[in-house]
C-alpha positions as CSV (number, residue, x, y, z in Angstrom):
1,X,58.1,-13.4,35.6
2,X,55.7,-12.7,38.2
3,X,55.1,-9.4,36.6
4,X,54.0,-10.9,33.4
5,X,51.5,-13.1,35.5
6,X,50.5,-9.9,37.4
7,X,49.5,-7.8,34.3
8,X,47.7,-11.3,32.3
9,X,45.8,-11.8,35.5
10,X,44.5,-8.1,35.6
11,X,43.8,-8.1,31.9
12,X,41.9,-11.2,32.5
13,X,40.1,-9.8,35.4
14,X,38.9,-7.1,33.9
15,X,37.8,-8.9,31.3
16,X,35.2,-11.0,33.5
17,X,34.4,-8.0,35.3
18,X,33.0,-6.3,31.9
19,X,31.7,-9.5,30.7
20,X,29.8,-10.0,33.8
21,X,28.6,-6.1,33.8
22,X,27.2,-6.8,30.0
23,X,25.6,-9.9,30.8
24,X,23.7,-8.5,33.9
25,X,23.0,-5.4,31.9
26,X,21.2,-7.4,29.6
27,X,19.1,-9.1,31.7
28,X,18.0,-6.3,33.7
29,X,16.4,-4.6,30.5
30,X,13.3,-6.1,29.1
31,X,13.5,-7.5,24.9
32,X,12.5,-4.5,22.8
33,X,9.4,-5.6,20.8
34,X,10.0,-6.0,17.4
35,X,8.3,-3.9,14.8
36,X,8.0,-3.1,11.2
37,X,7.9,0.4,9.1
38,X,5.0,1.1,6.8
39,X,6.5,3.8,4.6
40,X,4.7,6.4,1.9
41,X,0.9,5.3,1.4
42,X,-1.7,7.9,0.6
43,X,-5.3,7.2,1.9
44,X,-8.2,8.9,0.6
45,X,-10.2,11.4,2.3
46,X,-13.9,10.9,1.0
47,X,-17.0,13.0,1.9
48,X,-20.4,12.9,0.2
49,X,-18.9,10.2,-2.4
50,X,-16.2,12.0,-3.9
51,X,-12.6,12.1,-3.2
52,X,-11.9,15.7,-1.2
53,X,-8.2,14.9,-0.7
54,X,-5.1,12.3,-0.1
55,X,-3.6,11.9,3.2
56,X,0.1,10.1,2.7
57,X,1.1,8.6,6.2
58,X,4.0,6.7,7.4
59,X,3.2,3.3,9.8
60,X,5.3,1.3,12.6
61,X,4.0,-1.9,13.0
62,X,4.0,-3.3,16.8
63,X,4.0,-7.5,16.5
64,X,3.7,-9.5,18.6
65,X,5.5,-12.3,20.4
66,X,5.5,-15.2,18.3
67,X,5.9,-13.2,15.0
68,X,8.8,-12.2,13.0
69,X,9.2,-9.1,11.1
70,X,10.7,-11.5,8.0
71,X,7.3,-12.8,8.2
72,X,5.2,-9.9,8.8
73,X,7.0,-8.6,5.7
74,X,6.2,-10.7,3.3
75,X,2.7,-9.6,3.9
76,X,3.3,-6.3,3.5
77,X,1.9,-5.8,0.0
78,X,-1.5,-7.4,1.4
79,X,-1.6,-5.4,4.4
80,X,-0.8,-2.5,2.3
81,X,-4.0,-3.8,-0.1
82,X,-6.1,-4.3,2.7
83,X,-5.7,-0.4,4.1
84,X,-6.4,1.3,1.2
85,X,-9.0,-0.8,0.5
86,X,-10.7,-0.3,3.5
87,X,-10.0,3.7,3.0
88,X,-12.4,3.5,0.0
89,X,-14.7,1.2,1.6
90,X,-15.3,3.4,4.8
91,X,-13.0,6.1,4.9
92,X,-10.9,7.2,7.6
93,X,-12.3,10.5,8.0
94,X,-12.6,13.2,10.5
95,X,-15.8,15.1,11.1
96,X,-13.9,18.9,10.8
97,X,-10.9,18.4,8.5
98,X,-10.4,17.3,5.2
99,X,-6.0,17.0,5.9
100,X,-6.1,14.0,8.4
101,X,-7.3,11.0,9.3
102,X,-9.1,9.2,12.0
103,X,-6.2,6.7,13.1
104,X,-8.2,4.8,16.0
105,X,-10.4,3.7,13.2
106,X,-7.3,3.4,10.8
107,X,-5.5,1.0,13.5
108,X,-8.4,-1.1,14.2
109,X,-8.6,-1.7,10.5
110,X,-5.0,-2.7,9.8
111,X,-5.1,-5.0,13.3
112,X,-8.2,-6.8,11.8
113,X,-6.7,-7.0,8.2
114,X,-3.6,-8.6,9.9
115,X,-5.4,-10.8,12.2
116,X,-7.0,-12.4,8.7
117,X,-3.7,-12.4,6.8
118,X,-1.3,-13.4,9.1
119,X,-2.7,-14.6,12.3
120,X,-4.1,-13.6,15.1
121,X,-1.8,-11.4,17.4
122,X,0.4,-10.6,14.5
123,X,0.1,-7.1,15.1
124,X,-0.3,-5.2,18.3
125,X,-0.3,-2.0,17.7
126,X,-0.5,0.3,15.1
127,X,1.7,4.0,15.5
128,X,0.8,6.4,12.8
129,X,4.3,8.1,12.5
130,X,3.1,11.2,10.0
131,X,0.7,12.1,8.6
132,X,1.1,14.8,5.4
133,X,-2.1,16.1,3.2
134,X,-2.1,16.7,-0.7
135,X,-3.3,19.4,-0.1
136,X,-3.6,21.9,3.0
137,X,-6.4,23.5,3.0
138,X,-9.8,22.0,3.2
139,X,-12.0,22.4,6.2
140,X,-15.7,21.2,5.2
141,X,-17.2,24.5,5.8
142,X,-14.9,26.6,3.3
């Protein structure tokens, strides 16, 4: 009998001891921020009015605090809107190369647009994950 109650009251101990270990573990690492992925949208590169190239790139979203990423979906087809309009408007180009684009200028954008569309804060960073040309070549000078 008492060997019975031995083994349960080990079992249960270590039990606890791995509960507690989890629980601290969790508390001791900070809540990953929540983000969204932007996938496949080509962006035009445009110099002297015309259309020298497409630039497809891939986003992550950064959100903030008080936003979900159910919500920050549901926007995504006017955020998406929003960027390539504002590619045609003022494009996102680089003075030397016609196979990338300028993504300070490209995240400021997108923070604004969101700002407008679904709050302020909504996003807090924008990552440009890739970033792949139509075409390779095309330097202004050649």
């Amino acid at each position: 009998m008492q060997r019975r109650a031995l083994i349960q009251a080990g079992a249960f101990l270590t039990a606890a001891a791995v509960v507690s270990t989890a629980s601290a573990s969790e508390k001791a690492a900070p809540p990953a921020g929540a983000f969204l992925n932007l996938p496949g949208m080509g962006l035009p590169v445009i110099t002297d009015g015309r259309v020298r190239n497409y630039v497809f790139i891939v986003l992550k979203l950064h959100l903030g605090p008080a936003h979900t990423v159910e919500a920050v979906r549901a926007k995504e087809a006017h955020l998406r809107d929003a960027l390539v309009r504002a590619g045609h408007r003022t494009p996102f180009v680089l003075p030397d190369t016609w196979v990338a684009l300028d993504t300070a200028a490209l995240s400021a954008s997108l923070i604004r647009s969101a700002s407008t569309l679904i709050g302020r804060g909504a996003v807090t960073r924008v990552e440009v994950v890739s970033q792949s040309p139509r075409r390779r070549t095309g330097m202004q000078g050649v």
